[in-house]
CHARMM-style PDB file with segment names, atoms N, HN, CA, C and O in Angstrom:
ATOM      1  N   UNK     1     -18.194  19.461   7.685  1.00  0.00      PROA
ATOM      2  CA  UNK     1     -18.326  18.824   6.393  1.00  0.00      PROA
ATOM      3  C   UNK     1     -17.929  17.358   6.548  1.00  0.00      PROA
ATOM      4  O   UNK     1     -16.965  16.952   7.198  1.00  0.00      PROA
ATOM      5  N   UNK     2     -18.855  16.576   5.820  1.00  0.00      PROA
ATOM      6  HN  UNK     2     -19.637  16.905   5.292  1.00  0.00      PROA
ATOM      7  CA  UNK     2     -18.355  15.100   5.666  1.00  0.00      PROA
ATOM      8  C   UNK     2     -18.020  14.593   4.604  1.00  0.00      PROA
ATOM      9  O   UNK     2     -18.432  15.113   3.568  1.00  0.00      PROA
ATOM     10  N   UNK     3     -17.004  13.194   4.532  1.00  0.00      PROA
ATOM     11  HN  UNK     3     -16.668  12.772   5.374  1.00  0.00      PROA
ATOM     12  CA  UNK     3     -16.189  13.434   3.823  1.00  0.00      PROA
ATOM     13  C   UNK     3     -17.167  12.259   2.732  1.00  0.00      PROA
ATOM     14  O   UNK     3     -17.007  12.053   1.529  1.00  0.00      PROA
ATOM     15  N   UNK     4     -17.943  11.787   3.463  1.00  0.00      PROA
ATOM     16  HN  UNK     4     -18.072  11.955   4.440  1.00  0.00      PROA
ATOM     17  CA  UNK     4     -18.789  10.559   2.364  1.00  0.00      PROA
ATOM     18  C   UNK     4     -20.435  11.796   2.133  1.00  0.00      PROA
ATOM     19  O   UNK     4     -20.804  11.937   0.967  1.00  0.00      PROA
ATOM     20  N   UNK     5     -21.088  12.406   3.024  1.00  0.00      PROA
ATOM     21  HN  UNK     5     -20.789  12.291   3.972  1.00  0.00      PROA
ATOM     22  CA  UNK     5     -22.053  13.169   2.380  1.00  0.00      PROA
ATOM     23  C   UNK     5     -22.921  12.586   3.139  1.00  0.00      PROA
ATOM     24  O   UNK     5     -22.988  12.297   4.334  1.00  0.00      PROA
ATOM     25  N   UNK     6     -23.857  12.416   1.825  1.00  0.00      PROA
ATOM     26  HN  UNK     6     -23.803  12.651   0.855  1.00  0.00      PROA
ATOM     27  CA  UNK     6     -25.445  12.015   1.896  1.00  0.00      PROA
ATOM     28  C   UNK     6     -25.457  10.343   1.530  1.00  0.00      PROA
ATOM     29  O   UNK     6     -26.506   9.719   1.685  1.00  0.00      PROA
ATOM     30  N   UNK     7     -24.486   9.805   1.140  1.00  0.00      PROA
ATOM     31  HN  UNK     7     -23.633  10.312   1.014  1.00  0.00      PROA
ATOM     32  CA  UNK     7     -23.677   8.574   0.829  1.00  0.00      PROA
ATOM     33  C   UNK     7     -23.935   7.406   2.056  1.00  0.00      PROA
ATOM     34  O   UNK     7     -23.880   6.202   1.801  1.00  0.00      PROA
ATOM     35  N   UNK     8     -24.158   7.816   3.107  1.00  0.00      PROA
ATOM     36  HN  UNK     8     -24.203   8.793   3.314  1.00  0.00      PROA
ATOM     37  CA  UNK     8     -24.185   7.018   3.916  1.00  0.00      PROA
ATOM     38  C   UNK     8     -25.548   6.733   4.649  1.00  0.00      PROA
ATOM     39  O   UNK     8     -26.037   7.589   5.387  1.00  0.00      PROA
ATOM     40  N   UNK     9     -25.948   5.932   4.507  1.00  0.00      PROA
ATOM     41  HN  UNK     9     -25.551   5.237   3.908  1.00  0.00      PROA
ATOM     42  CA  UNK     9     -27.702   5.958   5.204  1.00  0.00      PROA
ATOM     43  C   UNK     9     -27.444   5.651   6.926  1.00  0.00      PROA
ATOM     44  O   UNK     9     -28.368   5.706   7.737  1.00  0.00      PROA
ATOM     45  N   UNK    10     -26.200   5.365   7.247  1.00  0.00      PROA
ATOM     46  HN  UNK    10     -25.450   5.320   6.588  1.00  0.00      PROA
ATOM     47  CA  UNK    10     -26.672   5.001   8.754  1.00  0.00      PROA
ATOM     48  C   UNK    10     -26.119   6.044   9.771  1.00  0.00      PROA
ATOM     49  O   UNK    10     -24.961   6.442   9.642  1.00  0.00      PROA
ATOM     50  N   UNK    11     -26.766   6.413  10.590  1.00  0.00      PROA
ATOM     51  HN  UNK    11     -27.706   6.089  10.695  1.00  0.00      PROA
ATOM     52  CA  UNK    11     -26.591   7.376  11.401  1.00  0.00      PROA
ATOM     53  C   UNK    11     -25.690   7.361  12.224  1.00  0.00      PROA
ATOM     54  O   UNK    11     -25.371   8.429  12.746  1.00  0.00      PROA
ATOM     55  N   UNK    12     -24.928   5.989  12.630  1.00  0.00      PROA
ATOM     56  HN  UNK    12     -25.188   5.122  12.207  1.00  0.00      PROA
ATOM     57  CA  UNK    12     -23.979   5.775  13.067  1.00  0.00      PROA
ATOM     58  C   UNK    12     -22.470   5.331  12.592  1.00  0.00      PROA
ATOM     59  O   UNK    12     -22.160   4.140  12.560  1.00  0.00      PROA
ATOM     60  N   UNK    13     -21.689   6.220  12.280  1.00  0.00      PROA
ATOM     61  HN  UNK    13     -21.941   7.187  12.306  1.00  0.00      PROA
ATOM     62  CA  UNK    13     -20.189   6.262  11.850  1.00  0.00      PROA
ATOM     63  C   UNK    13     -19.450   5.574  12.750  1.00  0.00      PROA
ATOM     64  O   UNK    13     -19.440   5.385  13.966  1.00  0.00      PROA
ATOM     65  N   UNK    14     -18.849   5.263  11.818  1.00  0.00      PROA
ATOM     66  HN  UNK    14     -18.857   5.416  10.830  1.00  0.00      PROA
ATOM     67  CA  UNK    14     -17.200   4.034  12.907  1.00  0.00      PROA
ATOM     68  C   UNK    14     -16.779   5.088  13.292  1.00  0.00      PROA
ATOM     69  O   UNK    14     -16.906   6.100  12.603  1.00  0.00      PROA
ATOM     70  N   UNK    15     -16.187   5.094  14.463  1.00  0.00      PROA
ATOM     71  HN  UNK    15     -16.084   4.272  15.022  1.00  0.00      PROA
ATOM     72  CA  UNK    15     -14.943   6.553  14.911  1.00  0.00      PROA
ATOM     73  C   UNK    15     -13.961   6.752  14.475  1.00  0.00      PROA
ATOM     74  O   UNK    15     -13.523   7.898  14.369  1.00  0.00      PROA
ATOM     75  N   UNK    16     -13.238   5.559  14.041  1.00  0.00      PROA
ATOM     76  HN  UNK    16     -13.594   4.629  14.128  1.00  0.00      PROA
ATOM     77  CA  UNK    16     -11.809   6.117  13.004  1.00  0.00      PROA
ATOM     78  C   UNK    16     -12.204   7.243  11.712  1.00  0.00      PROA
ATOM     79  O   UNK    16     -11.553   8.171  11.231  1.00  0.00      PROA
ATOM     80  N   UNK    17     -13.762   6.626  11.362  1.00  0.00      PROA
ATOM     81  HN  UNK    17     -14.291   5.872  11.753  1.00  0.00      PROA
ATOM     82  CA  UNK    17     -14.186   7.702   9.987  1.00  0.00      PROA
ATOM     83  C   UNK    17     -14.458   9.058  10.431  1.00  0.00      PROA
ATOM     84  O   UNK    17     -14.190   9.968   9.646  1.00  0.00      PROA
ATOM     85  N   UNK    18     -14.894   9.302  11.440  1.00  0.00      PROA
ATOM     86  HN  UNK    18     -15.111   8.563  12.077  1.00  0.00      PROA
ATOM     87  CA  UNK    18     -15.333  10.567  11.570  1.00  0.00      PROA
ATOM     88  C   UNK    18     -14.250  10.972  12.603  1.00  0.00      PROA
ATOM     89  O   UNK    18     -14.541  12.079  13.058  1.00  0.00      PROA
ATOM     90  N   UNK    19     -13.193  10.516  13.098  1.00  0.00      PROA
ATOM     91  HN  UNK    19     -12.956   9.618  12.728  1.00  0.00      PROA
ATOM     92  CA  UNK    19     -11.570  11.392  13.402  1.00  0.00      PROA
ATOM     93  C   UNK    19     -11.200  11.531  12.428  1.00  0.00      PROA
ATOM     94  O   UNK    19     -10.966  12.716  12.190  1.00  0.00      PROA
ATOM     95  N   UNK    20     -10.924  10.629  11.354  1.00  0.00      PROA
ATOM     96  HN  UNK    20     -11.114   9.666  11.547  1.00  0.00      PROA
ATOM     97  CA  UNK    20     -10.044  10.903   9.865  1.00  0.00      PROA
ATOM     98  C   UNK    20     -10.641  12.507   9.374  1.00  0.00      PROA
ATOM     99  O   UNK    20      -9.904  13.486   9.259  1.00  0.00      PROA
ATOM    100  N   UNK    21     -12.038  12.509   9.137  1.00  0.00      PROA
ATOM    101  HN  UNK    21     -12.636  11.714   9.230  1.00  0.00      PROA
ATOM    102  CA  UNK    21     -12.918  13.478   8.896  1.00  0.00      PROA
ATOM    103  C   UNK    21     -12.284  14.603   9.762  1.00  0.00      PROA
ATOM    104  O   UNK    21     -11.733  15.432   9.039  1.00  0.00      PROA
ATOM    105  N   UNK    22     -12.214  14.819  10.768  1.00  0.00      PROA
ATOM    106  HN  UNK    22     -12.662  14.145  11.356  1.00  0.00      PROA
ATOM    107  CA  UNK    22     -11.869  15.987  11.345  1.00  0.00      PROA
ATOM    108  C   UNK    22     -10.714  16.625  10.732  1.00  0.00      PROA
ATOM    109  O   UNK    22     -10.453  17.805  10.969  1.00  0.00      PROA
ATOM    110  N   UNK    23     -10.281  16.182  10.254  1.00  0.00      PROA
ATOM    111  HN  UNK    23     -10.493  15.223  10.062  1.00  0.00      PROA
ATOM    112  CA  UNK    23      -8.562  16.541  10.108  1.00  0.00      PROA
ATOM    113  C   UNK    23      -8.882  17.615   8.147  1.00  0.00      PROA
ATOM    114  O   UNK    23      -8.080  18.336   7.553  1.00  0.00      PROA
ATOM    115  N   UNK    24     -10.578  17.161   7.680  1.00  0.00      PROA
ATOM    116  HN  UNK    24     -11.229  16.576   8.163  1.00  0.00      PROA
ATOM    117  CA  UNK    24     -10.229  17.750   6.463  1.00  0.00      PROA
ATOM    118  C   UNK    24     -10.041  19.045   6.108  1.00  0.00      PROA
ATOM    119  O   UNK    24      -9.734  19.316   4.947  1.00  0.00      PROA
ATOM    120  N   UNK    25     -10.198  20.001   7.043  1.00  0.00      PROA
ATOM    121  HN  UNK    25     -10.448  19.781   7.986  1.00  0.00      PROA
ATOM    122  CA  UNK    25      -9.580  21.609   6.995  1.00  0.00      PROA
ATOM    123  C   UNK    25      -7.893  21.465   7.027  1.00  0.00      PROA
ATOM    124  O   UNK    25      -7.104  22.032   6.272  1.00  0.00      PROA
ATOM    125  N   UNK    26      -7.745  21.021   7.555  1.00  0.00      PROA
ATOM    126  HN  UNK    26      -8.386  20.560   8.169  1.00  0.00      PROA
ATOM    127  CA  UNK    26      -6.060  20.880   7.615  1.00  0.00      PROA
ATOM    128  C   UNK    26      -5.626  20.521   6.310  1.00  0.00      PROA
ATOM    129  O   UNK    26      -4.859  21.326   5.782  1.00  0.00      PROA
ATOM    130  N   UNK    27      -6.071  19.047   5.369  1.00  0.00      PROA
ATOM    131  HN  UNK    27      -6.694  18.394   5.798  1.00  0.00      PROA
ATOM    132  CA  UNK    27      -5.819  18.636   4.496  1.00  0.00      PROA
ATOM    133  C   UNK    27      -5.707  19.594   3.277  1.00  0.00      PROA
ATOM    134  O   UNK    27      -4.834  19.612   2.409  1.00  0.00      PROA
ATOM    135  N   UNK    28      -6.841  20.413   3.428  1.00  0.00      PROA
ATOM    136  HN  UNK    28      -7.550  20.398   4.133  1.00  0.00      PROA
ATOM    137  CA  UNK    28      -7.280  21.512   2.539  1.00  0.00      PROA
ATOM    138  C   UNK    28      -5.795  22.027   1.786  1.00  0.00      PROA
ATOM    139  O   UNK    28      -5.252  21.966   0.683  1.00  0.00      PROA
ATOM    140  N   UNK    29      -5.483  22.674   3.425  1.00  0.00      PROA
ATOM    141  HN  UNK    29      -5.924  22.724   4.321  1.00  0.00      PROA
ATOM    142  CA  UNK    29      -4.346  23.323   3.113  1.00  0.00      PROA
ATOM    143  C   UNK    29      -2.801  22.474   2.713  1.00  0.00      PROA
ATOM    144  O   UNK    29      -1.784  22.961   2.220  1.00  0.00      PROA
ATOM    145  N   UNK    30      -3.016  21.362   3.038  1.00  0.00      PROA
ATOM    146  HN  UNK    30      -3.842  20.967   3.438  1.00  0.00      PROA
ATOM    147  CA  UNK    30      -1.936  20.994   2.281  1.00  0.00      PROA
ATOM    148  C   UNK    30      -1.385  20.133   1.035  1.00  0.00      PROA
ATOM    149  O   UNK    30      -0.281  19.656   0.770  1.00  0.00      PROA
ATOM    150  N   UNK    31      -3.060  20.147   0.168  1.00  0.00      PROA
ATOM    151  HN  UNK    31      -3.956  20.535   0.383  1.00  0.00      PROA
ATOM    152  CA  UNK    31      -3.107  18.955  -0.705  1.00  0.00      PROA
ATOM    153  C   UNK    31      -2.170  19.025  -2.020  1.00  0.00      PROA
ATOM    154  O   UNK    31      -1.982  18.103  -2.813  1.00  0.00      PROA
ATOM    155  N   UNK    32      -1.358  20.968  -2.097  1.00  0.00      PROA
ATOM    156  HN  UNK    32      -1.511  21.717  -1.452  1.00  0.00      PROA
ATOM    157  CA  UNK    32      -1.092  21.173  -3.310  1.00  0.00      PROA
ATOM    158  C   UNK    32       0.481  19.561  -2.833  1.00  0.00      PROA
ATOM    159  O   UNK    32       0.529  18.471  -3.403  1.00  0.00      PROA
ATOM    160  N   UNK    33       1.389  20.007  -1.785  1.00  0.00      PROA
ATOM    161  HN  UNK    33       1.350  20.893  -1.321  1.00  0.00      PROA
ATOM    162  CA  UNK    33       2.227  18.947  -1.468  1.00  0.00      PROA
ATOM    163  C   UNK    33       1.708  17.434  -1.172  1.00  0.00      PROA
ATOM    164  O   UNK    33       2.311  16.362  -1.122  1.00  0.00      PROA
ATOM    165  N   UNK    34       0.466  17.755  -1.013  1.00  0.00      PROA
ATOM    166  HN  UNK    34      -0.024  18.626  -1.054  1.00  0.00      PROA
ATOM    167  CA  UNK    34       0.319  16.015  -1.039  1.00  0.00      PROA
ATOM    168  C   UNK    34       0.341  15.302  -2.401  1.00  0.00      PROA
ATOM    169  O   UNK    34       1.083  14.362  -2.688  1.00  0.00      PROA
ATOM    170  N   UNK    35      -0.708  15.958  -3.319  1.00  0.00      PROA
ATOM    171  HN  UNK    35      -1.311  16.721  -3.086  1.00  0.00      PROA
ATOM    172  CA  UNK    35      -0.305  15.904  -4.603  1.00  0.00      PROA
ATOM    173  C   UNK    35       1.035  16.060  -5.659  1.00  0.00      PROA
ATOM    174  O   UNK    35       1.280  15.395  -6.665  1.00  0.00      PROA
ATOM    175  N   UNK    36       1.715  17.052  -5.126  1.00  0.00      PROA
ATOM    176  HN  UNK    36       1.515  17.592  -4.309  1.00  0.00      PROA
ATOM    177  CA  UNK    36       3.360  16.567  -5.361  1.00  0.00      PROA
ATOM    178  C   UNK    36       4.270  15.843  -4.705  1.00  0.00      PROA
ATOM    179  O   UNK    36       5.461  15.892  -5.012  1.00  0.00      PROA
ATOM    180  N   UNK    37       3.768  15.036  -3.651  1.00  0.00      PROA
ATOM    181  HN  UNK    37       2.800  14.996  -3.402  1.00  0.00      PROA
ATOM    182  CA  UNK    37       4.605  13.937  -3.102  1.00  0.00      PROA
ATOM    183  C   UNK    37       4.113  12.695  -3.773  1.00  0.00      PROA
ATOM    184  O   UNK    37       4.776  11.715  -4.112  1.00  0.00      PROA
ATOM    185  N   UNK    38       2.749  12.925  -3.914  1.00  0.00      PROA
ATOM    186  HN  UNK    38       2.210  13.721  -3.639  1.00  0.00      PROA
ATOM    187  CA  UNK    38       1.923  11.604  -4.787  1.00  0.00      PROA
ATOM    188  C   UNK    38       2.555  11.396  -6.278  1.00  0.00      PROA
ATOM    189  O   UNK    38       3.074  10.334  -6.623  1.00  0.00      PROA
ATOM    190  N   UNK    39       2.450  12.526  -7.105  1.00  0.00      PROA
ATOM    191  HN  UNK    39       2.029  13.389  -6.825  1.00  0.00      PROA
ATOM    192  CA  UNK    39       3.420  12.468  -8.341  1.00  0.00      PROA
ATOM    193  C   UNK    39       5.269  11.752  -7.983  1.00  0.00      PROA
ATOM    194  O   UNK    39       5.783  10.925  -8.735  1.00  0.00      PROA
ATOM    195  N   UNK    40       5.925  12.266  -6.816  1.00  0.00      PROA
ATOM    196  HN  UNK    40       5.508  12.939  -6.205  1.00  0.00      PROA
ATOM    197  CA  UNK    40       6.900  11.953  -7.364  1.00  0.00      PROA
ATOM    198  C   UNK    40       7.008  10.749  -6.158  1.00  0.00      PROA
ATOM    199  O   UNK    40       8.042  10.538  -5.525  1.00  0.00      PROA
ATOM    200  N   UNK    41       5.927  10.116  -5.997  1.00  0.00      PROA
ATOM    201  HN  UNK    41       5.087  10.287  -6.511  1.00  0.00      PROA
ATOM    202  CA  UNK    41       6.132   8.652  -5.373  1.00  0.00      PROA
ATOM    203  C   UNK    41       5.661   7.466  -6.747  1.00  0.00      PROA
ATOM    204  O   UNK    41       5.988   6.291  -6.916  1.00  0.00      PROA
ATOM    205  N   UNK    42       4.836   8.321  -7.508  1.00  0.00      PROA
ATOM    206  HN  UNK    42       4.571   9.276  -7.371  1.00  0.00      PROA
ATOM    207  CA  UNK    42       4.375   7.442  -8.880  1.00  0.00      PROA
ATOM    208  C   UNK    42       5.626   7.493  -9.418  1.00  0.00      PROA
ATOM    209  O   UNK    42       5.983   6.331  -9.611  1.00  0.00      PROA
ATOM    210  N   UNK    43       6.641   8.419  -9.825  1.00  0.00      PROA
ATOM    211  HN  UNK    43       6.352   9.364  -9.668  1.00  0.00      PROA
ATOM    212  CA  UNK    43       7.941   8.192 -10.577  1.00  0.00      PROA
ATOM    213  C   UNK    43       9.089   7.357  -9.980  1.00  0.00      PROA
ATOM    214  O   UNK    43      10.007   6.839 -10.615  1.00  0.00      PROA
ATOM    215  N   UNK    44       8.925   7.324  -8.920  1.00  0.00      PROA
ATOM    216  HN  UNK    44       8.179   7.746  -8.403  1.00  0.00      PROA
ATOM    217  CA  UNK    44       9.822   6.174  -8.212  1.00  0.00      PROA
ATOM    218  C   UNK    44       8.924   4.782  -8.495  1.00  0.00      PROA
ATOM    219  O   UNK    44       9.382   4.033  -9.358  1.00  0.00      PROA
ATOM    220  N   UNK    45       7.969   4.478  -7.984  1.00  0.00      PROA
ATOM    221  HN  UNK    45       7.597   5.087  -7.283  1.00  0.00      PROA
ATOM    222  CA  UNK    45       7.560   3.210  -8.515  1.00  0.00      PROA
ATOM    223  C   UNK    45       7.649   3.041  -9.906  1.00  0.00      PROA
ATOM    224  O   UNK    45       8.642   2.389 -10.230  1.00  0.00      PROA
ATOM    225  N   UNK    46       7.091   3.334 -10.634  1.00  0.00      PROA
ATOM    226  HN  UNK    46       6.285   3.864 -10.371  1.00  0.00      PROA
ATOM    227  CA  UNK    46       7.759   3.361 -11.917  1.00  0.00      PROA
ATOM    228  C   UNK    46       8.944   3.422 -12.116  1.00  0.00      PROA
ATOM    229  O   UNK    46       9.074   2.567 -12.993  1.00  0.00      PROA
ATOM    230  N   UNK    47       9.957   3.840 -11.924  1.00  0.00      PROA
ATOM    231  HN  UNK    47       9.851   4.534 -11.212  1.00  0.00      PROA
ATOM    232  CA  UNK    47      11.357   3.534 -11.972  1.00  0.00      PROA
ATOM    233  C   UNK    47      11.856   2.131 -11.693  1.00  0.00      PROA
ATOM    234  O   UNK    47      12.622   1.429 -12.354  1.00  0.00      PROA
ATOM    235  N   UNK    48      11.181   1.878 -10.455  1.00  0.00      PROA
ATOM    236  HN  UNK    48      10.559   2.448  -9.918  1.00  0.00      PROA
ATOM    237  CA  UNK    48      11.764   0.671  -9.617  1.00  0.00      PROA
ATOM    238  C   UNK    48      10.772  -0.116 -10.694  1.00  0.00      PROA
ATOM    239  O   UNK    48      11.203  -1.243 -10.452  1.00  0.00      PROA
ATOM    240  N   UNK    49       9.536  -0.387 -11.925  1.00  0.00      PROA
ATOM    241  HN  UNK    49       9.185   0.529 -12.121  1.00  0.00      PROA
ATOM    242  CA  UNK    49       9.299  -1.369 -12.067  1.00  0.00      PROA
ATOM    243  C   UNK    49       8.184  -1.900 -11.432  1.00  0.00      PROA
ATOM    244  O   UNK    49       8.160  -3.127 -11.521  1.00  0.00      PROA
ATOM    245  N   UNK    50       7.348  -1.467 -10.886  1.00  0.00      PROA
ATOM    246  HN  UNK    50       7.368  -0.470 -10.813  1.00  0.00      PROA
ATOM    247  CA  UNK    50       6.170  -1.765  -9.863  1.00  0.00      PROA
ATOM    248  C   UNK    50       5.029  -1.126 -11.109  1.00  0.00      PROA
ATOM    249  O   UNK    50       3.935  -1.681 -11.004  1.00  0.00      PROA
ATOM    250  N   UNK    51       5.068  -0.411 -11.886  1.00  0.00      PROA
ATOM    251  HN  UNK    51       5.957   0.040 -11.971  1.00  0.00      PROA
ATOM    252  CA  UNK    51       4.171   0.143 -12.633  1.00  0.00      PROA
ATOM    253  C   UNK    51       4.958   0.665 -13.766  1.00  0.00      PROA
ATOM    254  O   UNK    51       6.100   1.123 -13.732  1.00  0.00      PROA
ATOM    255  N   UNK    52       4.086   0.510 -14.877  1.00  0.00      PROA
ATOM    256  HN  UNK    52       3.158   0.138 -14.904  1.00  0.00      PROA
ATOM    257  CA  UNK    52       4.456   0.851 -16.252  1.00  0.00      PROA
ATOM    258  C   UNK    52       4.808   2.589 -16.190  1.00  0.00      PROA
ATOM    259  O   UNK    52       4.364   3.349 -15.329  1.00  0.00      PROA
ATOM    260  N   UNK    53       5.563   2.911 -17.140  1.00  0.00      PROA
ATOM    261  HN  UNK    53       5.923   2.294 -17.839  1.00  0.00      PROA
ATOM    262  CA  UNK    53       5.353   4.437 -17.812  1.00  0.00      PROA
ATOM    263  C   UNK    53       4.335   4.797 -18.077  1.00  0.00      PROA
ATOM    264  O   UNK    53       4.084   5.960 -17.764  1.00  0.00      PROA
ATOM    265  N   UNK    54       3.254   3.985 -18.779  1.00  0.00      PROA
ATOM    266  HN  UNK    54       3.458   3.039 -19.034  1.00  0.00      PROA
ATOM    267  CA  UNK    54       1.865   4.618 -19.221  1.00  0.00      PROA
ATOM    268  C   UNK    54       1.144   4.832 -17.838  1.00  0.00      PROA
ATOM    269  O   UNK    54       0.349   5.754 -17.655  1.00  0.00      PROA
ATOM    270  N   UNK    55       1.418   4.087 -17.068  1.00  0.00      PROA
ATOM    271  HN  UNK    55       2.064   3.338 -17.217  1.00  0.00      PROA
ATOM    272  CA  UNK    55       0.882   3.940 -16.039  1.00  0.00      PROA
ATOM    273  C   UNK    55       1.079   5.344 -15.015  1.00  0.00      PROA
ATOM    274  O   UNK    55       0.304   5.976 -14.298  1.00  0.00      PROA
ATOM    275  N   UNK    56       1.745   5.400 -15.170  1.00  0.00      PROA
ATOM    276  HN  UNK    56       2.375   4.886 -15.752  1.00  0.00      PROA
ATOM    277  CA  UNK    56       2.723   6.503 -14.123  1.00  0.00      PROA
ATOM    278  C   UNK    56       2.331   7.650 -14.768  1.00  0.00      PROA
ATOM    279  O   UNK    56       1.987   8.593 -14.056  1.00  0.00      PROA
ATOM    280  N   UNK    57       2.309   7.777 -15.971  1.00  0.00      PROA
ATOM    281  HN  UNK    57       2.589   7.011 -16.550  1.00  0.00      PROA
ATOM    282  CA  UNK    57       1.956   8.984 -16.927  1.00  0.00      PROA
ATOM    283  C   UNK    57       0.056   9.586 -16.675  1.00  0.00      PROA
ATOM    284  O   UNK    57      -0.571  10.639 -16.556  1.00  0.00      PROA
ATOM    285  N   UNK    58      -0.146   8.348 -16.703  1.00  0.00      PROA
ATOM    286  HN  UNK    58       0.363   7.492 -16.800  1.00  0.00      PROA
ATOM    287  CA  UNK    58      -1.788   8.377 -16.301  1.00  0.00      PROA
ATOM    288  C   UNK    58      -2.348   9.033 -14.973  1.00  0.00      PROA
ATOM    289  O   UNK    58      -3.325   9.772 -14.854  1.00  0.00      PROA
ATOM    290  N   UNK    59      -1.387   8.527 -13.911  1.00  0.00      PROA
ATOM    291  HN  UNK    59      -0.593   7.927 -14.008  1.00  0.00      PROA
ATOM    292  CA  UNK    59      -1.474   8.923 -12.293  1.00  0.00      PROA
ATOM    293  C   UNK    59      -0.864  10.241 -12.458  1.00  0.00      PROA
ATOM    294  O   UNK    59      -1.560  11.188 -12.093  1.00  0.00      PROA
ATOM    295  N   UNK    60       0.111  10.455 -12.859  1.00  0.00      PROA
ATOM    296  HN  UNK    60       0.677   9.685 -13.155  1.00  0.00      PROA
ATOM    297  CA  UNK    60       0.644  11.584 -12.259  1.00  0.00      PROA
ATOM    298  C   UNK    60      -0.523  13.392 -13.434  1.00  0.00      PROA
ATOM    299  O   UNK    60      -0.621  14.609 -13.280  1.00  0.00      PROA
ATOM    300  N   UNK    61      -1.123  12.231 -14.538  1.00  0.00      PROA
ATOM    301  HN  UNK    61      -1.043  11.243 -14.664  1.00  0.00      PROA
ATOM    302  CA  UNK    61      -1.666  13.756 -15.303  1.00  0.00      PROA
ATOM    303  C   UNK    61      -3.041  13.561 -14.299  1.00  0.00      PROA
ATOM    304  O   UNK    61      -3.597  14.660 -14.298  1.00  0.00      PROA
ATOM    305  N   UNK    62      -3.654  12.799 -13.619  1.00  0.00      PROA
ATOM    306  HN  UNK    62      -3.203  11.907 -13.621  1.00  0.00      PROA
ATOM    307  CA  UNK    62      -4.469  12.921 -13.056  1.00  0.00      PROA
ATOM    308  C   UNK    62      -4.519  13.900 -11.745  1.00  0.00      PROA
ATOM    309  O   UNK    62      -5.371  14.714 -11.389  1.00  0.00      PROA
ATOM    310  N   UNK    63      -3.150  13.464 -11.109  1.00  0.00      PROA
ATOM    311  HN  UNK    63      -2.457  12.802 -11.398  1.00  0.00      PROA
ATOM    312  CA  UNK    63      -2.838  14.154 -10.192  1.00  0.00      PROA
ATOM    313  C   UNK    63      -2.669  15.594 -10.406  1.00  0.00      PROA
ATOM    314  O   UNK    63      -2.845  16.419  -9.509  1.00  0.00      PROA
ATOM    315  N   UNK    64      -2.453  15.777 -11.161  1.00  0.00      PROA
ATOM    316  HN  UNK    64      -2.309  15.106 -11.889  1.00  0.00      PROA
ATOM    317  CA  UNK    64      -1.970  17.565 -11.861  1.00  0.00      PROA
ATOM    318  C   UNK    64      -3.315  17.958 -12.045  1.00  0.00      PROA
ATOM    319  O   UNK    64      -3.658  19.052 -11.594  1.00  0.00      PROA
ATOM    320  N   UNK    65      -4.479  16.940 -12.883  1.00  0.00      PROA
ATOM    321  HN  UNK    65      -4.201  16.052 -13.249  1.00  0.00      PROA
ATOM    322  CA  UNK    65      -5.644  17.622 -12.996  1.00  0.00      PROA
ATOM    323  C   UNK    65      -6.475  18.055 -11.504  1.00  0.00      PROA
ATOM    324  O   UNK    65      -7.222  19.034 -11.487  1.00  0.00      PROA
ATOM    325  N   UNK    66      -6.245  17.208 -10.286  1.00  0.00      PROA
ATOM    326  HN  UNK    66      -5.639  16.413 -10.300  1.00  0.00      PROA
ATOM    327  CA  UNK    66      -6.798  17.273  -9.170  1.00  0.00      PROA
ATOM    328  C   UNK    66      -6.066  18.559  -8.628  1.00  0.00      PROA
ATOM    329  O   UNK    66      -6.601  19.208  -7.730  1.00  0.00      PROA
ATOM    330  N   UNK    67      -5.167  18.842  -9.018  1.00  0.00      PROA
ATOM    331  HN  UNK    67      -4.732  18.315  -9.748  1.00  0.00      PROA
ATOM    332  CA  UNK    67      -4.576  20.433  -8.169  1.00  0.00      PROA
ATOM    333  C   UNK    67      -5.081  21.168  -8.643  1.00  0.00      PROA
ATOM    334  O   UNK    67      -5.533  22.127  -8.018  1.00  0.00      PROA
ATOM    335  N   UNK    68      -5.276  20.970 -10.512  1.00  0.00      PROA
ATOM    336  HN  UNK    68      -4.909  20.191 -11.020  1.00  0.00      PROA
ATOM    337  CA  UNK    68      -5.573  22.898 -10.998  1.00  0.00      PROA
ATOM    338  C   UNK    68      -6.641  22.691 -10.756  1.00  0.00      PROA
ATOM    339  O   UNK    68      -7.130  23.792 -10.504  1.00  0.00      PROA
ATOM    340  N   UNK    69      -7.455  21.868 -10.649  1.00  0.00      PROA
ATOM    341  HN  UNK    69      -7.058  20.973 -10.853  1.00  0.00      PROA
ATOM    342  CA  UNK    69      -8.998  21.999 -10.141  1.00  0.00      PROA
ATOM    343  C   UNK    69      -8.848  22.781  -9.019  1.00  0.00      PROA
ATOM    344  O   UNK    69      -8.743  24.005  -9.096  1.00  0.00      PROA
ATOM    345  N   UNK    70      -8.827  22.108  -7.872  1.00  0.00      PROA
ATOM    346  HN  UNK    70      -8.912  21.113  -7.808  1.00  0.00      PROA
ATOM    347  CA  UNK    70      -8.457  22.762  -6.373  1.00  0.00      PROA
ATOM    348  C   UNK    70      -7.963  23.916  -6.211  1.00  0.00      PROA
ATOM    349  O   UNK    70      -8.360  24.474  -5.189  1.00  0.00      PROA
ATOM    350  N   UNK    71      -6.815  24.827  -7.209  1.00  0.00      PROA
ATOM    351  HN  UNK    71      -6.492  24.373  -8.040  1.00  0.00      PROA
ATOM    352  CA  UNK    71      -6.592  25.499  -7.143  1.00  0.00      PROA
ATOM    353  C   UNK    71      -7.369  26.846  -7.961  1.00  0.00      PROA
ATOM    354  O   UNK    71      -7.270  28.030  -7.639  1.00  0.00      PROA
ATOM    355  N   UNK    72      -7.915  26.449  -8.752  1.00  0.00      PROA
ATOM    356  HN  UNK    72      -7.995  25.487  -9.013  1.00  0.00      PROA
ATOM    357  CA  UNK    72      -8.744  27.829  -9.521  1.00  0.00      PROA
ATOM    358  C   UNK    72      -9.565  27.940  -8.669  1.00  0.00      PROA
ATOM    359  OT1 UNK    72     -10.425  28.817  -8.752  1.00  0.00      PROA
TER     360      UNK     72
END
């Protein structure tokens, strides 16, 4: 599986893209923690001031929507 598709018209991929690509079965399995490290790296920036509350509120319900997707 690729990670851009039908997206790409040229037949020739950079190699960093298609090593990154290899790795997406692995990712699979670990996106529910990537997505909860992503949430509680948005609440630290926000804390520290790098991004608003609304802001942080926005990322992190997005992030929640990208798991229960993934996960049903």
């Amino acid at each position: 599986m690729s990670l851009w598709g039908g997206r790409v018209a040229s037949s020739v991929l950079d190699v960093d893209f298609s090593l990154l690509n290899r790795s997406i079965e692995v990712d699979r399995h670990l996106f529910e923690q990537d997505v909860e490290c992503s949430v509680a790296w948005s609440r630290a920036i926000q804390r520290s001031n790098i991004i608003t509350v609304e802001e942080q509120f926005t990322m992190e319900k997005a992030l929640l929507e990208i798991k229960r997707e993934w996960t049903e």
